[in-house]
Structures are given as structure tokens and as C-alpha cells.
mmCIF file as gemmi writes it, N, C-alpha and C atoms, coordinates in Angstrom:
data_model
loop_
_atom_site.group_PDB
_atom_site.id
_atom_site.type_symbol
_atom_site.label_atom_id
_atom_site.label_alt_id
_atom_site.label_comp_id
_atom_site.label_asym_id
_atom_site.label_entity_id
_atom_site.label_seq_id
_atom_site.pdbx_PDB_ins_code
_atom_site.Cartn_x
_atom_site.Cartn_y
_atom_site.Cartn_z
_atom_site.occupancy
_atom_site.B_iso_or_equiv
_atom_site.pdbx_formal_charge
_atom_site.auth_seq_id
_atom_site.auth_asym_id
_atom_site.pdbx_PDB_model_num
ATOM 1 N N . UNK Axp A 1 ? -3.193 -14.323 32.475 1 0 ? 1 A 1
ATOM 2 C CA . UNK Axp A 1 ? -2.389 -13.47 31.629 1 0 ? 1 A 1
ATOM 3 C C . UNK Axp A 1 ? -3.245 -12.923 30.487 1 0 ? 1 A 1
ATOM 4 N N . UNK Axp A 2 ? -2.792 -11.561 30.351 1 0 ? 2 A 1
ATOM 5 C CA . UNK Axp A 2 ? -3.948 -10.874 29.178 1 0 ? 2 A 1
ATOM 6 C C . UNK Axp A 2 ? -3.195 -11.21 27.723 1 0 ? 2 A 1
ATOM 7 N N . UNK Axp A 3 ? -4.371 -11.392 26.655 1 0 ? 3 A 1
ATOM 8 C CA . UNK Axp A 3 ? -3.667 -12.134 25.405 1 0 ? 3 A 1
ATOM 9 C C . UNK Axp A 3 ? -4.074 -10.767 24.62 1 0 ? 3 A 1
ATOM 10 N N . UNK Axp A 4 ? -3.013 -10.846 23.628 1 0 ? 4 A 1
ATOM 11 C CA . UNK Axp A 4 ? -2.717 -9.461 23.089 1 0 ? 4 A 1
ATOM 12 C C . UNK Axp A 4 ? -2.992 -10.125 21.613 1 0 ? 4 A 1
ATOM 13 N N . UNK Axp A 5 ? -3.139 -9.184 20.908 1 0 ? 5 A 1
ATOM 14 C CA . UNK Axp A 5 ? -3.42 -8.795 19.518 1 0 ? 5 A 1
ATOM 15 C C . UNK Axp A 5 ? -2.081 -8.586 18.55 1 0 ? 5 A 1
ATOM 16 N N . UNK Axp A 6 ? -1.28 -8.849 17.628 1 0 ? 6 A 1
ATOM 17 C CA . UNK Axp A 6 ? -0.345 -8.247 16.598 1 0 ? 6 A 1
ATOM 18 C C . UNK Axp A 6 ? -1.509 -7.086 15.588 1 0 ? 6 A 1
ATOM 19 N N . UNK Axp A 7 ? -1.107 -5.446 15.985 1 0 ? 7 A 1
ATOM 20 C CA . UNK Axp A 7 ? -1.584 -4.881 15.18 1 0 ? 7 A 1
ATOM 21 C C . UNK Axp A 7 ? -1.039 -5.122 13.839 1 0 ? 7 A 1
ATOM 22 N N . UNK Axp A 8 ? -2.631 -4.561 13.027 1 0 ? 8 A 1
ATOM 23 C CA . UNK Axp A 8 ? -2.791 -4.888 11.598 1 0 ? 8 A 1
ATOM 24 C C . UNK Axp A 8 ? -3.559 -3.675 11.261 1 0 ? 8 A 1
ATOM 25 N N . UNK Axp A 9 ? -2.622 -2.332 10.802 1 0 ? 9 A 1
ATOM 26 C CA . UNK Axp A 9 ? -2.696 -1.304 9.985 1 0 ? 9 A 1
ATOM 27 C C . UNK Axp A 9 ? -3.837 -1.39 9.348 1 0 ? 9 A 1
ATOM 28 N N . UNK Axp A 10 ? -4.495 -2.734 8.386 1 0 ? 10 A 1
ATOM 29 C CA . UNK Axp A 10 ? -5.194 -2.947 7.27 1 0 ? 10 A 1
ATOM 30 C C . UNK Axp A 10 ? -6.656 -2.668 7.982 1 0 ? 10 A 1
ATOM 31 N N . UNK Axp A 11 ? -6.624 -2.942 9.606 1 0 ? 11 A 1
ATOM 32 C CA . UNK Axp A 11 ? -7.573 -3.249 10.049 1 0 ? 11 A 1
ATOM 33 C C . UNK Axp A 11 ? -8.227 -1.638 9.937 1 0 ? 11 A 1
ATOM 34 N N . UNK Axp A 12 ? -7.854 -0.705 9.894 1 0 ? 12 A 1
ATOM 35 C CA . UNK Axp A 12 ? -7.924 0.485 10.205 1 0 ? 12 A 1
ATOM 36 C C . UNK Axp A 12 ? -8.545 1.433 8.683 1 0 ? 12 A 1
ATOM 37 N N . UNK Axp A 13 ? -8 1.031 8.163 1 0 ? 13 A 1
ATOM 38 C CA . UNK Axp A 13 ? -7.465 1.506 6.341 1 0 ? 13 A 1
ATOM 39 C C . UNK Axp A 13 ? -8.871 1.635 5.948 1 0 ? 13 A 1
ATOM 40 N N . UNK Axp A 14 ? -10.176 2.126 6.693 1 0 ? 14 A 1
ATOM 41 C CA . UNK Axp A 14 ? -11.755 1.64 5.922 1 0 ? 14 A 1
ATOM 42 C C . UNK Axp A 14 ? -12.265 3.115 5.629 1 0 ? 14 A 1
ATOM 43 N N . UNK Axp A 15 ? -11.558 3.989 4.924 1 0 ? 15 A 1
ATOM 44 C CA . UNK Axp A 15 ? -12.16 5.078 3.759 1 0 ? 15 A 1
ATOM 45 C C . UNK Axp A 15 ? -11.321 5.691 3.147 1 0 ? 15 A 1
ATOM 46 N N . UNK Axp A 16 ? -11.878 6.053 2.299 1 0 ? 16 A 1
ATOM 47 C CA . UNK Axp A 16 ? -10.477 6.909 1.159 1 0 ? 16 A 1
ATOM 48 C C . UNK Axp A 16 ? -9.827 7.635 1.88 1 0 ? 16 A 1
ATOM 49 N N . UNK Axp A 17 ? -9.806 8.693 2.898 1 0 ? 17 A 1
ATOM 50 C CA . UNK Axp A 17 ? -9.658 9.508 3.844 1 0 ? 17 A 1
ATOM 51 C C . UNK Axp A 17 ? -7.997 8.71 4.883 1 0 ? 17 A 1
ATOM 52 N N . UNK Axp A 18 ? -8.59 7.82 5.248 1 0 ? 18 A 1
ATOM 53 C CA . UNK Axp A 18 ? -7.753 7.332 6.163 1 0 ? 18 A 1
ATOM 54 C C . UNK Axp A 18 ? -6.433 6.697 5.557 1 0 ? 18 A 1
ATOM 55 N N . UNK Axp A 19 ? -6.542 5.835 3.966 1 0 ? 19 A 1
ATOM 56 C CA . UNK Axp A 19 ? -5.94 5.802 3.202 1 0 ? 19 A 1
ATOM 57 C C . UNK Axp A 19 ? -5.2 6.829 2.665 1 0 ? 19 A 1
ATOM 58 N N . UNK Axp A 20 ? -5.814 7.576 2.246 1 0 ? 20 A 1
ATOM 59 C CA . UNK Axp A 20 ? -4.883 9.182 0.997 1 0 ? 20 A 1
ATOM 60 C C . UNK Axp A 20 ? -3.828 9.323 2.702 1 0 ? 20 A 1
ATOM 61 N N . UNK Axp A 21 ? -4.149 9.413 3.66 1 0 ? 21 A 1
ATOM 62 C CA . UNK Axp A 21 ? -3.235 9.968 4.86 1 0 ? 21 A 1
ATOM 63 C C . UNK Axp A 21 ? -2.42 9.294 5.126 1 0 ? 21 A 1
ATOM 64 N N . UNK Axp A 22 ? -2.78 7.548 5.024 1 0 ? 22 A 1
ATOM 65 C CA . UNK Axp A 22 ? -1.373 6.636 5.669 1 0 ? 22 A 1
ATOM 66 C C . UNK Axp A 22 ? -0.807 6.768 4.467 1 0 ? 22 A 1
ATOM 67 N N . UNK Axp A 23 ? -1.119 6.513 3.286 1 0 ? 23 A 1
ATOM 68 C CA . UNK Axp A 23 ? 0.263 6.659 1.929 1 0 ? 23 A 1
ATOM 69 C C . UNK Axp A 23 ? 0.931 8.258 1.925 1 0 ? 23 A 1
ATOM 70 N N . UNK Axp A 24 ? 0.005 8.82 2.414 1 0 ? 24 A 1
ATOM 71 C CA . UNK Axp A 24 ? 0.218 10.404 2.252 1 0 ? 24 A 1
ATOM 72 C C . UNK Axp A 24 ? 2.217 10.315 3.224 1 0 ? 24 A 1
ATOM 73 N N . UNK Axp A 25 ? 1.877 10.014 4.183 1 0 ? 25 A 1
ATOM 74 C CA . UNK Axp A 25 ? 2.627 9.997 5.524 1 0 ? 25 A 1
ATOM 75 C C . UNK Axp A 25 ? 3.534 8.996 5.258 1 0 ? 25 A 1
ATOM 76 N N . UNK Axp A 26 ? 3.697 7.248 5.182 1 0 ? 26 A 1
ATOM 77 C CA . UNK Axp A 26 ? 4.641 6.824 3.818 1 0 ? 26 A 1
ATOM 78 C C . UNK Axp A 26 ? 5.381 7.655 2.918 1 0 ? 26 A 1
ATOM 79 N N . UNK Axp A 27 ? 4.906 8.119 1.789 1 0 ? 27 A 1
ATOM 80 C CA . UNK Axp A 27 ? 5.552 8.535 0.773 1 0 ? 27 A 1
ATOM 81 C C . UNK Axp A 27 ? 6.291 9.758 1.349 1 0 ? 27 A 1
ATOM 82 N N . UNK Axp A 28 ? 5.898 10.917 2.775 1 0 ? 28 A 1
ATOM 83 C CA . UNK Axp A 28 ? 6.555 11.563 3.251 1 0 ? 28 A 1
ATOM 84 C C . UNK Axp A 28 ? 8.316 11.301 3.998 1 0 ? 28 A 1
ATOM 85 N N . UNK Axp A 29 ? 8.309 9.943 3.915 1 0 ? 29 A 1
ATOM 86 C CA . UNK Axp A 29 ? 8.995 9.327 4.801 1 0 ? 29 A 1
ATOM 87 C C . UNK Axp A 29 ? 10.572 9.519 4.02 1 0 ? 29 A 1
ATOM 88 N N . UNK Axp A 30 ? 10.316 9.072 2.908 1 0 ? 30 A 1
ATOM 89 C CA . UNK Axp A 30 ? 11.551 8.915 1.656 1 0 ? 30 A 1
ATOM 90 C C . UNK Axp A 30 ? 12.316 7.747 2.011 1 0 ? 30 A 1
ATOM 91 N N . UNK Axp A 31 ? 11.15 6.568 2.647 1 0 ? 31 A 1
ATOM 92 C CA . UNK Axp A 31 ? 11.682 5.402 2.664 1 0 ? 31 A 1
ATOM 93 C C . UNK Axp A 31 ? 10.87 4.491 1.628 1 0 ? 31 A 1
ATOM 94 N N . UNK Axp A 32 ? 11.848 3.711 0.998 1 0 ? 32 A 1
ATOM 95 C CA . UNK Axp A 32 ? 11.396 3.278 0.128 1 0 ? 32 A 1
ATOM 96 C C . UNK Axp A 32 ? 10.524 1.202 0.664 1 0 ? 32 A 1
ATOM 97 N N . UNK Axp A 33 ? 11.411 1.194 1.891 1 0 ? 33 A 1
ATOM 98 C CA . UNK Axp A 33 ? 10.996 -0.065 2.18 1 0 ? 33 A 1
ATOM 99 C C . UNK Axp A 33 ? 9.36 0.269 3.005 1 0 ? 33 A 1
ATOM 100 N N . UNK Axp A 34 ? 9.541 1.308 3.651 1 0 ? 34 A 1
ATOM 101 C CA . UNK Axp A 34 ? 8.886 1.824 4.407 1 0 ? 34 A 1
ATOM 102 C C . UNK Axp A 34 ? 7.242 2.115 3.385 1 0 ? 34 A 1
ATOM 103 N N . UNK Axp A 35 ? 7.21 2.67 2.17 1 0 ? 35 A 1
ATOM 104 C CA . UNK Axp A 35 ? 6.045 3.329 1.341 1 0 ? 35 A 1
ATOM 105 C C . UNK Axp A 35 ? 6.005 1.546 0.975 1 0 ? 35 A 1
ATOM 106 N N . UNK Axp A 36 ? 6.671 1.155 0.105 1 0 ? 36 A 1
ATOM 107 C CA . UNK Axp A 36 ? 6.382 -0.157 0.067 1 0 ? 36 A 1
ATOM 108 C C . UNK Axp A 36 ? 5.673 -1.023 0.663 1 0 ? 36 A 1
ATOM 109 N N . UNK Axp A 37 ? 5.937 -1.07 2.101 1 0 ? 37 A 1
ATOM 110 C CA . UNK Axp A 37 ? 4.928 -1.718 3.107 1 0 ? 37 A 1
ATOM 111 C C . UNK Axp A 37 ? 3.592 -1.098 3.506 1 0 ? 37 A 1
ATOM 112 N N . UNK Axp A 38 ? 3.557 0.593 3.144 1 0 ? 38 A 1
ATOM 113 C CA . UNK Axp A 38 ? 2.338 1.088 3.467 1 0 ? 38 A 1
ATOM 114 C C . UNK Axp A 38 ? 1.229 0.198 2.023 1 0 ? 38 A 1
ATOM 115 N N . UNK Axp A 39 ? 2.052 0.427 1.253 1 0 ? 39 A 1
ATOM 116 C CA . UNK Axp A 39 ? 1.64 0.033 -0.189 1 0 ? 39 A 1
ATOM 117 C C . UNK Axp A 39 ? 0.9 -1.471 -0.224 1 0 ? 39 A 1
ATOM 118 N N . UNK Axp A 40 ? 1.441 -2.105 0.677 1 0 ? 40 A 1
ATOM 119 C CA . UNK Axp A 40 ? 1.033 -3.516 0.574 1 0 ? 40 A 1
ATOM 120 C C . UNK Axp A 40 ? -0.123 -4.005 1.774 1 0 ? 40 A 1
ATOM 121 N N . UNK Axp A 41 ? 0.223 -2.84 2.627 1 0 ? 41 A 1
ATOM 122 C CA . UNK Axp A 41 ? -1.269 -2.883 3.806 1 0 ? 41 A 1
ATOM 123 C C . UNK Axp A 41 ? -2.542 -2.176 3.238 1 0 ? 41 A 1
ATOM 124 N N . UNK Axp A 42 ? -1.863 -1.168 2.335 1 0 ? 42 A 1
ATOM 125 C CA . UNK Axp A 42 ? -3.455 -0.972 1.725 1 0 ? 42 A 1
ATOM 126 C C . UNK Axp A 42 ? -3.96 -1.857 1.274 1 0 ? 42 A 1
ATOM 127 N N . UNK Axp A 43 ? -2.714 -2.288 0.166 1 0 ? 43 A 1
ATOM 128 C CA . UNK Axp A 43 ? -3.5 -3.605 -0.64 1 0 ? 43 A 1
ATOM 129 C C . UNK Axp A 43 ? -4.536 -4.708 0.088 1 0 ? 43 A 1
ATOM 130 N N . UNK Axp A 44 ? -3.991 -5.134 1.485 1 0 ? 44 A 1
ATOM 131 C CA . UNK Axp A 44 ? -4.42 -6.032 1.798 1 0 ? 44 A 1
ATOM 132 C C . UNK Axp A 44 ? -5.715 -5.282 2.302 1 0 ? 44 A 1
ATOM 133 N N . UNK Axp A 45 ? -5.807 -3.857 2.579 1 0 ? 45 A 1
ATOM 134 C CA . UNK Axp A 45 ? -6.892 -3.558 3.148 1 0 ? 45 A 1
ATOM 135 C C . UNK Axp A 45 ? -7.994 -3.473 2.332 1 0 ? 45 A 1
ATOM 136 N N . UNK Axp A 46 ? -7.657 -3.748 1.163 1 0 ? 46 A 1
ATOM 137 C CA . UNK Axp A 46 ? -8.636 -3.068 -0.077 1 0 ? 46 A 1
ATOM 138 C C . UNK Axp A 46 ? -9.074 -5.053 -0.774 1 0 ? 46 A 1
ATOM 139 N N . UNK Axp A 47 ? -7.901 -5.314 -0.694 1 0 ? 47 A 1
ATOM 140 C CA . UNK Axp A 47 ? -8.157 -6.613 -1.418 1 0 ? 47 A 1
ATOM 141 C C . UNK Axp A 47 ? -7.093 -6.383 -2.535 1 0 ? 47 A 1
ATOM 142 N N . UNK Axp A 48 ? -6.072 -7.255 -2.504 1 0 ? 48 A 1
ATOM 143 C CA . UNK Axp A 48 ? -5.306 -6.997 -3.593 1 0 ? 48 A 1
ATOM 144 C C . UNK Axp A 48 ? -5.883 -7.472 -4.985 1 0 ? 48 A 1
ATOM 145 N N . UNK Axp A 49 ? -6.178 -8.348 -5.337 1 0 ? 49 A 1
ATOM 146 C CA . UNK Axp A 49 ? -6.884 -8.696 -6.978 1 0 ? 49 A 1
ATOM 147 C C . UNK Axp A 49 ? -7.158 -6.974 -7.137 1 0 ? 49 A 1
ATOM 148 N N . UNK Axp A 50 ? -8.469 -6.428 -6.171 1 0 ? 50 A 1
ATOM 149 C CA . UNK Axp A 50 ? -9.239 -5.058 -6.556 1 0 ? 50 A 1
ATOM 150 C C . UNK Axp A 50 ? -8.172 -3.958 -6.83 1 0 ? 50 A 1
ATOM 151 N N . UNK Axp A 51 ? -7.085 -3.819 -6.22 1 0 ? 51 A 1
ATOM 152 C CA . UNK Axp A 51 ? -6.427 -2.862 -5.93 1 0 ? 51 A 1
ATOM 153 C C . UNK Axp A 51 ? -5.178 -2.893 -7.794 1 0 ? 51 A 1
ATOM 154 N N . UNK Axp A 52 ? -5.196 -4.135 -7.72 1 0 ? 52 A 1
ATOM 155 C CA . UNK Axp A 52 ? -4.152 -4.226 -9.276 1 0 ? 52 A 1
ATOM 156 C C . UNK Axp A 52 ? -5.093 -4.022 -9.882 1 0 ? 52 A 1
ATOM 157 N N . UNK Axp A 53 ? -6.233 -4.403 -10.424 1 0 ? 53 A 1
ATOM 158 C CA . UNK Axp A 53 ? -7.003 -4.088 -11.352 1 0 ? 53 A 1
ATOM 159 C C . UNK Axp A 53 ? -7.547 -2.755 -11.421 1 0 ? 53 A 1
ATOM 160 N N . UNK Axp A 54 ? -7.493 -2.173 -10.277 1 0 ? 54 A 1
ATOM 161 C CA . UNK Axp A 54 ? -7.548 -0.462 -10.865 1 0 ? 54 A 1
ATOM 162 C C . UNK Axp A 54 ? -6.654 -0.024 -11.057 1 0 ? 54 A 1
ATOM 163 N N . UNK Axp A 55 ? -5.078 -0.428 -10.229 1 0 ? 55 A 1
ATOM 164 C CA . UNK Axp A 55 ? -4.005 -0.049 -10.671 1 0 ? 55 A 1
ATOM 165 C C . UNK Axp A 55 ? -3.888 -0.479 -12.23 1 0 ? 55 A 1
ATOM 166 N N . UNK Axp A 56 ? -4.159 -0.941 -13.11 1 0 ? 56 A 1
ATOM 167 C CA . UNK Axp A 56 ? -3.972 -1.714 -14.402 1 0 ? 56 A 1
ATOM 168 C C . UNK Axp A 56 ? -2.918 -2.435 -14.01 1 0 ? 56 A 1
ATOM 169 N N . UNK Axp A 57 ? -2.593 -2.77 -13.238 1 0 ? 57 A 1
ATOM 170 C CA . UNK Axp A 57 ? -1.177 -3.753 -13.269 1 0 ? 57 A 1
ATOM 171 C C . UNK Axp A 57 ? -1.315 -5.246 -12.582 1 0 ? 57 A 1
ATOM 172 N N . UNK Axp A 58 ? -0.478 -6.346 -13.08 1 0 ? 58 A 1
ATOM 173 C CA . UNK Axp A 58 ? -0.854 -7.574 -12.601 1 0 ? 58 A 1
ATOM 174 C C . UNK Axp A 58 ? -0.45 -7.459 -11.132 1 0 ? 58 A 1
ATOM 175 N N . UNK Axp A 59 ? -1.717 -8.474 -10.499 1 0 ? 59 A 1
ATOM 176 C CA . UNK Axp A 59 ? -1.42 -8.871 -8.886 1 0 ? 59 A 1
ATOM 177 C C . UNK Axp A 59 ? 0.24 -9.101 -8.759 1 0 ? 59 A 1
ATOM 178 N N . UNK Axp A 60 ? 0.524 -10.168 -9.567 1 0 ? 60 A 1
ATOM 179 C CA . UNK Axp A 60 ? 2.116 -10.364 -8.822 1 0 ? 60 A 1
ATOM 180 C C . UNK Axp A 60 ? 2.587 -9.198 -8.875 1 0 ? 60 A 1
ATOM 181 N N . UNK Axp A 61 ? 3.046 -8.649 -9.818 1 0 ? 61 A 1
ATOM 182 C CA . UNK Axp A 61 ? 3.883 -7.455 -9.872 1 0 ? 61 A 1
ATOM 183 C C . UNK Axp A 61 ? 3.616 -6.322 -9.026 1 0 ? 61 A 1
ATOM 184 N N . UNK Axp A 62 ? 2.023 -6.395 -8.269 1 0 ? 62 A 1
ATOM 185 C CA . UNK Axp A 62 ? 1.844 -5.302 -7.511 1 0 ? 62 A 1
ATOM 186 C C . UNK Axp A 62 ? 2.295 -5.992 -5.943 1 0 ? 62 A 1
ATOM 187 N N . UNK Axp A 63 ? 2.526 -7.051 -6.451 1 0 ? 63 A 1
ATOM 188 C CA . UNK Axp A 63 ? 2.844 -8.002 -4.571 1 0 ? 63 A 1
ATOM 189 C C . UNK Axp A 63 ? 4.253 -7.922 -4.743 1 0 ? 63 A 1
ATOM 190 N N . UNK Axp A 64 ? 5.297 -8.141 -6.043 1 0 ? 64 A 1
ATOM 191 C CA . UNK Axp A 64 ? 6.422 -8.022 -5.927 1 0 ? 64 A 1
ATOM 192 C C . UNK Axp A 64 ? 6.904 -6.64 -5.885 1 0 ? 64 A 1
ATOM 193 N N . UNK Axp A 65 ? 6.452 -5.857 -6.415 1 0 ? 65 A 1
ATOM 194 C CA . UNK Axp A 65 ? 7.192 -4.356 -5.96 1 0 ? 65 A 1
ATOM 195 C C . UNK Axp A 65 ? 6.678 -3.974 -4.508 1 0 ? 65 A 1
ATOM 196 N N . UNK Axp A 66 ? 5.79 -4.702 -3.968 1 0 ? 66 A 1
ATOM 197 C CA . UNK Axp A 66 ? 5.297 -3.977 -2.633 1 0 ? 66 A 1
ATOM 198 C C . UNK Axp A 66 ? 6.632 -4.686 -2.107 1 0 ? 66 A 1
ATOM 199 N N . UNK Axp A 67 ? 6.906 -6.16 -2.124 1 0 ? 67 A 1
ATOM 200 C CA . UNK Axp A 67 ? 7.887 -7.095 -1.01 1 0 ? 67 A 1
ATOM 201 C C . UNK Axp A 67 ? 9.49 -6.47 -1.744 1 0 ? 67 A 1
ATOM 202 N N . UNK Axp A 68 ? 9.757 -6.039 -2.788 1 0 ? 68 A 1
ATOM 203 C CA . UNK Axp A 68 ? 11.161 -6.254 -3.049 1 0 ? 68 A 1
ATOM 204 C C . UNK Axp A 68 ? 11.217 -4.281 -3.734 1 0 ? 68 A 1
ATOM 205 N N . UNK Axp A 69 ? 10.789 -3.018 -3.09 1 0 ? 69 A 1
ATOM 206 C CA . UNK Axp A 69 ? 11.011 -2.087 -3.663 1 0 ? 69 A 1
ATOM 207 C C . UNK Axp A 69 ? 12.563 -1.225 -3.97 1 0 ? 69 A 1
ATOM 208 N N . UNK Axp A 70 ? 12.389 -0.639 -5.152 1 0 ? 70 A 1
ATOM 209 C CA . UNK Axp A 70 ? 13.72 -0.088 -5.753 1 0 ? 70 A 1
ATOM 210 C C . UNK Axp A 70 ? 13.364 1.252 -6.223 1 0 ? 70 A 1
ATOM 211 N N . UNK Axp A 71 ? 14.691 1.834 -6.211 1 0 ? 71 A 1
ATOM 212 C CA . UNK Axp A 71 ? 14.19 3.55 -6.603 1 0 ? 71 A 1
ATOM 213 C C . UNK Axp A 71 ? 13.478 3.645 -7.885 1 0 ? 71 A 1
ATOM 214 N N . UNK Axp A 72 ? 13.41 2.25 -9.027 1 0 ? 72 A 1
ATOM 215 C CA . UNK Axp A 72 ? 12.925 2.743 -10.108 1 0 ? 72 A 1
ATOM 216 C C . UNK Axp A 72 ? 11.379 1.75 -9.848 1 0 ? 72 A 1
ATOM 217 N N . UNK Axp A 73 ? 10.851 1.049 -9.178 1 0 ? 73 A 1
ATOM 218 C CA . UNK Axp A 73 ? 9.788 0.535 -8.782 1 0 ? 73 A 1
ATOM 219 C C . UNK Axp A 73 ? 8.796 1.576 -8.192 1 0 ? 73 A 1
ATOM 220 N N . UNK Axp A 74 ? 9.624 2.777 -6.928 1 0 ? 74 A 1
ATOM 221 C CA . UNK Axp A 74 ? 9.057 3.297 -6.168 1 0 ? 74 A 1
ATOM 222 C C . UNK Axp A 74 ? 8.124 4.582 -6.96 1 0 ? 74 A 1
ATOM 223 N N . UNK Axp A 75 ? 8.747 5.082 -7.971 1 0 ? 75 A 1
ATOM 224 C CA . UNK Axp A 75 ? 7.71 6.005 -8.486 1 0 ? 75 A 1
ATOM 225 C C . UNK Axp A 75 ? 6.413 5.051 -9.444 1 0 ? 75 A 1
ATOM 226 N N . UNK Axp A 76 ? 7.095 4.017 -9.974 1 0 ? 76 A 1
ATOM 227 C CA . UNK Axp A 76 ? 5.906 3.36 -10.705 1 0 ? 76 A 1
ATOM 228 C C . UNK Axp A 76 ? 4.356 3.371 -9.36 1 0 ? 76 A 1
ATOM 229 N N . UNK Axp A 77 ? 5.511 2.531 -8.19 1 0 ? 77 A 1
ATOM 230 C CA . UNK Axp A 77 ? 4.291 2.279 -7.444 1 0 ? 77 A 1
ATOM 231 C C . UNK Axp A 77 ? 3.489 3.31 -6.975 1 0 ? 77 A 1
ATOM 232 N N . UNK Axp A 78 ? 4.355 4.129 -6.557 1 0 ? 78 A 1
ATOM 233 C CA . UNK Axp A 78 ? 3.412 5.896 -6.377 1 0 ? 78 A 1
ATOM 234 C C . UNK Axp A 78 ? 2.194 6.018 -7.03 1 0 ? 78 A 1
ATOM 235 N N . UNK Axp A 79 ? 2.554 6.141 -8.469 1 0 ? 79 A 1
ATOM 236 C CA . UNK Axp A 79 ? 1.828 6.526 -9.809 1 0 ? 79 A 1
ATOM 237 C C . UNK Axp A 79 ? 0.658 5.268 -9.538 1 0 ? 79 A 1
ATOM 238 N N . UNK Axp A 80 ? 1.147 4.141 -9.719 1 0 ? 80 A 1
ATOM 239 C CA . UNK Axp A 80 ? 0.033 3.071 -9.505 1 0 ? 80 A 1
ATOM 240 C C . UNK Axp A 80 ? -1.244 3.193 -8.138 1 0 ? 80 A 1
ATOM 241 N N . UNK Axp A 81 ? -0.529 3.371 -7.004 1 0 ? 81 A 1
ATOM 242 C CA . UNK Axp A 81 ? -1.117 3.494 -5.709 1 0 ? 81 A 1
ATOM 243 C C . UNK Axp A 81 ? -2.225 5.186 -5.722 1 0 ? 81 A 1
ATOM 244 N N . UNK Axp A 82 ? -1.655 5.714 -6.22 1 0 ? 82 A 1
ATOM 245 C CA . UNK Axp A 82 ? -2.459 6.677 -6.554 1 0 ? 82 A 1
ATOM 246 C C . UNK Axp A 82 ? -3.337 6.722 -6.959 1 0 ? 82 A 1
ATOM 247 N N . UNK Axp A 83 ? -3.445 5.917 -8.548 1 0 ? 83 A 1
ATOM 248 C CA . UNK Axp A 83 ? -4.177 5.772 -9.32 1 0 ? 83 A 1
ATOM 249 C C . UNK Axp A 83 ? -5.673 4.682 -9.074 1 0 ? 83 A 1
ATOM 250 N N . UNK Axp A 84 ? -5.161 3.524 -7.966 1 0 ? 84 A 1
ATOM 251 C CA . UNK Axp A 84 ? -5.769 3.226 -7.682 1 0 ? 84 A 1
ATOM 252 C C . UNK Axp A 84 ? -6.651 3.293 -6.8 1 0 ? 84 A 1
ATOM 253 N N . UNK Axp A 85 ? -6.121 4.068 -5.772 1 0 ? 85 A 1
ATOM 254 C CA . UNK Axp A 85 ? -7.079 4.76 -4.459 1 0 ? 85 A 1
ATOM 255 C C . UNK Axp A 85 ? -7.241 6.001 -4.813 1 0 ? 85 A 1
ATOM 256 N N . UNK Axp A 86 ? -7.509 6.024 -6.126 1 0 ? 86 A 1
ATOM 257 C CA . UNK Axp A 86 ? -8.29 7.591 -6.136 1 0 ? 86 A 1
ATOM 258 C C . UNK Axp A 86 ? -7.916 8.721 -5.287 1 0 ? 86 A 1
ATOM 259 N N . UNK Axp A 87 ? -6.301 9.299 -5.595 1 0 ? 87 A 1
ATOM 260 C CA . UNK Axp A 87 ? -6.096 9.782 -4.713 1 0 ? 87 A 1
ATOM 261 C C . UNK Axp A 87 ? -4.517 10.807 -5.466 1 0 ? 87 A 1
């Protein structure tokens, strides 16, 4: 029997390019659980510590708005995710 893989988005996520497009395509969505989770595969693709600290914002808070997003979280995180992938 052939043994399969669980894709992992993060695995993929390796230049600014490929990034600015998956959040690009997320944030197109106008789902908020949905940008959220793009939000949190970057992170992991980038390294979250790296990714809050350019965001200026603490790790938890960038792990809790990725796991628990709200309409007034979702533009912070925009603004943040932006800011941090240079983008």
C-alpha cells in the first residue's frame, strides 16, 4: 500500500512571491476563518517568533488571532501580515 503525505501549504510558502499570492488569494476570499489560517501557515512557514517580531506584535497574540479570528482582529491581522511579509 502507497503511504501518503498530509499536505502542508508551509512547505511551499519559500519566497516573498509565493507568499504576497497565497495571502493575496486568502484575503480575496472574505473569509475570515479562511485568511486566518492562510495567516498562520505563513507564520509557520516563516517561523512564527520572526514573523511577530516584524509584525511588532507578541507571538501569542499573533497565534491567537490566527486560531480564534473576528471581524475586528481580521483587519489588525491584514495590517500586521502585511507589514510583516513585506508586502
Amino acid at each position: 500500500m502507497a503511504k501518503t503525505r498530509i499536505f502542508d501549504a508551509a512547505e511551499y510558502l519559500d519566497s516573498p512571491e509565493m507568499i504576497a499570492e497565497y495571502l493575496t488569494e486568502a484575503l480575496e476570499t472574505d473569509d475570515d476563518a479562511f485568511t486566518a489560517k492562510a495567516i498562520s501557515t505563513v507564520a509557520r512557514a516563516q517561523g512564527m517568533d520572526a514573523v511577530a517580531e516584524t509584525a511588532g506584535v507578541a507571538r501569542t497574540n499573533l497565534a491567537r488571532s490566527a486560531a480564534m479570528p473576528s471581524r475586528n482582529s481580521r483587519r489588525s491581522a491584514r495590517c500586521s501580515a502585511r507589514s510583516a511579509f513585506s508586502w
